[in-house]
C-alpha positions in Angstrom: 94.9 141.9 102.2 98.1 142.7 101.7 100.3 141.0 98.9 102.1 138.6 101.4 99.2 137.5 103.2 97.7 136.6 99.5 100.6 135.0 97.8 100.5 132.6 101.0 97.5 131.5 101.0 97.5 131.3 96.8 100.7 129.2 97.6 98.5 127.5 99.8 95.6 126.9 97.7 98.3 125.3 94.3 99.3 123.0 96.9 96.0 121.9 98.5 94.5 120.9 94.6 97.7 119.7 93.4 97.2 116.9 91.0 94.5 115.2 93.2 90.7 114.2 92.3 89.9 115.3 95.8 88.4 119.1 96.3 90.6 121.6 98.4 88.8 121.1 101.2 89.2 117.8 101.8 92.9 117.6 100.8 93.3 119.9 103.9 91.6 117.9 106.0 93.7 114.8 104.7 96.8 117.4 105.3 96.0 117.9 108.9 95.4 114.8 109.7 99.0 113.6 107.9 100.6 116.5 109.9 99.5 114.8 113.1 100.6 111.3 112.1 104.2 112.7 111.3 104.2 114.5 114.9 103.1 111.4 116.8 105.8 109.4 114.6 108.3 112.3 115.5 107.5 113.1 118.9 106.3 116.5 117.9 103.3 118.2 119.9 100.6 118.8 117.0 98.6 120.6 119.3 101.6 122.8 120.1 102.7 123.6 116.7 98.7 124.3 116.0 97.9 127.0 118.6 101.5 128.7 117.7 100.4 128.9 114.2 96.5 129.8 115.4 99.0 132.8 117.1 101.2 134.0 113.6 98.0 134.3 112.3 96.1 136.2 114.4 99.1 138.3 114.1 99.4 138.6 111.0 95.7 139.5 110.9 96.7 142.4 112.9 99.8 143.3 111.1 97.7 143.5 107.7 94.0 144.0 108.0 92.5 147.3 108.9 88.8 145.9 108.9 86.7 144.5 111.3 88.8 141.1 111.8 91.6 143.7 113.8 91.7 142.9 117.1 91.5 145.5 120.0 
């Protein structure tokens, strides 16, 4: 991975344990589901904004990885 790709997600990660009781994974499941209450109170497409960022990622993938994960 390169250095980008790993300083996101470690930025990521500090912000997903924070200062909460709660384990990683379920403050991103708590952080998703906030994301979609702010764009229904915005009239924001969550759905949208979700497969764009399914896309970056999947390019980034490509952009970085030279293993099995790069697509054809």
């Amino acid at each position: 991975m390169s250095a980008s790709v790993t300083s996101r997600a470690s930025q990521f990660e500090l912000m997903l344990v924070g200062d909460t009781p709660d384990n990683a994974f379920t403050n991103l499941i708590d952080l998703l589901a906030d994301a979609m209450h702010w764009c229904d109170a915005t009239g924001q497409d969550f759905h949208i904004a979700f497969a764009q960022a399914c896309r970056h990622y999947v390019h980034e993938l490509n952009d970085e990885q030279l293993d099995e994960r790069r697509l054809p």
